[in-house]
C-alpha positions in Angstrom: 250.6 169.3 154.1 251.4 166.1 155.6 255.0 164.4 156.6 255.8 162.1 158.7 259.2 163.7 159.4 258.8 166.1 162.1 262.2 167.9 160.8 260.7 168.4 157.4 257.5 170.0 158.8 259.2 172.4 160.7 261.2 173.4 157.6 257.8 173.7 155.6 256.6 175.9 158.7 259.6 178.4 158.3 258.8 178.1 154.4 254.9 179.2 155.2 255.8 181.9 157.5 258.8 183.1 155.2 256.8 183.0 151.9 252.8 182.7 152.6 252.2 184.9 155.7 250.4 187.4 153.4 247.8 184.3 151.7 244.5 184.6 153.1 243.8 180.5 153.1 244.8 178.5 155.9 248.0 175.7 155.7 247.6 172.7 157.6 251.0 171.0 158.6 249.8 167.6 160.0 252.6 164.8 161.3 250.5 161.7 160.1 251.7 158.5 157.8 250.0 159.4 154.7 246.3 159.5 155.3 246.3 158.3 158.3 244.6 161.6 159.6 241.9 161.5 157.3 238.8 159.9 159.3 239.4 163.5 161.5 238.7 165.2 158.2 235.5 163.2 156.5 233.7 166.2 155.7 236.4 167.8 153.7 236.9 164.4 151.6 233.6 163.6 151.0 232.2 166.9 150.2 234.7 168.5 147.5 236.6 167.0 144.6 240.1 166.2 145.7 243.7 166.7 144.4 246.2 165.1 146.1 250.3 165.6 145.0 252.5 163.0 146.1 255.9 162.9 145.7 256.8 160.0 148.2 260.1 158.0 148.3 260.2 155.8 145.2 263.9 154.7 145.1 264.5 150.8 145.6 266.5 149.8 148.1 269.6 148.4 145.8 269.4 151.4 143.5 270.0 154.1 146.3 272.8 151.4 148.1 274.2 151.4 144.7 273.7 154.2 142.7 273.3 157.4 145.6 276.4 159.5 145.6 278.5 159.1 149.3 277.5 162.6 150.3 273.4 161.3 149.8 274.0 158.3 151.5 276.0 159.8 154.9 274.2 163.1 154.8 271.0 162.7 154.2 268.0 160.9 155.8 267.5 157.7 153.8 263.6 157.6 154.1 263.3 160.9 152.2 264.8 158.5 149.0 264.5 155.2 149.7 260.5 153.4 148.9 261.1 149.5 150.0 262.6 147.0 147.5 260.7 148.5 144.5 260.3 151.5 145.2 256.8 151.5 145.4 256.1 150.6 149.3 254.8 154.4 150.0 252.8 154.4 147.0 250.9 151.4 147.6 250.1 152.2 151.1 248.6 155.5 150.1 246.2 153.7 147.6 245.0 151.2 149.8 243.9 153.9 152.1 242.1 156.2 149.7 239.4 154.4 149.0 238.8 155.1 152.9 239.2 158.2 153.1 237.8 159.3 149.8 234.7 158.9 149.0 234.4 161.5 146.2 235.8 162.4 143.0 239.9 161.8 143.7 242.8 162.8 141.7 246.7 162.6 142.4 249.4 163.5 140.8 253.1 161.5 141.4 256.4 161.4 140.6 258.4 158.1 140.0 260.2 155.9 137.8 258.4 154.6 134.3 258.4 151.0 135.2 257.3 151.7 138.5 254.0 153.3 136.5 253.7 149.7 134.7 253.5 148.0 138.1 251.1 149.9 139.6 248.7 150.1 136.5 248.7 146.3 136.7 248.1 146.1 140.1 245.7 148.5 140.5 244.2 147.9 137.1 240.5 147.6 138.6 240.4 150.4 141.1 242.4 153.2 139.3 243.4 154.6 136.2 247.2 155.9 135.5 247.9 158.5 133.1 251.8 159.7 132.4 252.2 163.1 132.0 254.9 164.8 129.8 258.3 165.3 131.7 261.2 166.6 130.0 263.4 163.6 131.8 263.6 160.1 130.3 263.1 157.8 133.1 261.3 159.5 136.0 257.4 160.3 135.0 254.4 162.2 136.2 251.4 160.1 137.1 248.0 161.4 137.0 245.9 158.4 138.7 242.6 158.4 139.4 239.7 156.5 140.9 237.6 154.3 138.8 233.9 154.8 140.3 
């Protein structure tokens, strides 16, 4: 697991103790900005299909100043919501570095808004293919994307 919010790493480490200590895999928590780490882990990428699950801040900037309930706004940290002025700032950072750190067989799962799934499917039209999958909510989606070889 990756964050780059050392306070919300140290929660998922009391999480993993608390509820994993008895799985026999190991858990990586790494500090990093996305995949930012990944050169130090080539041989994982390259070698083995990967699955990545993203759910990065994808709230614009006027929707949260407008929209986020007081206690959101003074309470908590405004880069766990907040993803630029679309919303999609987080997003397109991690796509542009996938290609770099994954050179096989790539798939991630996200969660935003539906026209922020239109946006990126445009934009990214030639390197990756989006796929919504079902949610039971009417405006935020699942995004399957994947790399177009």
């Amino acid at each position: 697991m990756t964050d780059i919010s050392e306070e919300a790493l140290k929660v998922a480490q009391q999480n993993v103790e608390r509820h994993l200590s008895s799985i026999k895999t190991e858990i990586r928590l790494i500090w990093t900005d996305l995949l930012a780490f990944a050169d130090n882990y080539t041989e994982v990428w390259t070698n083995h299909p990967i699955i990545l699950v993203a759910n990065l801040p994808y709230i614009p900037e006027q929707m949260f100043t407008q929209n986020a309930p007081d206690n959101v706004q003074k309470w908590e940290p405004k880069m766990a919501f907040v993803g630029g002025d679309d919303g999609l700032i987080y997003y397109r950072q991690l796509l542009d570095q996938m290609p770099l750190a994954m050179q096989s067989s790539t798939t991630c799962f996200f969660e935003m808004m539906t026209r922020q799934v239109e946006i990126l499917a445009k934009e990214y039209e030639k390197s990756r293919h989006f796929e919504e999958v079902k949610t039971f909510h009417f405006n935020i989606r699942i995004v399957k994307a994947t790399k177009i070889i």
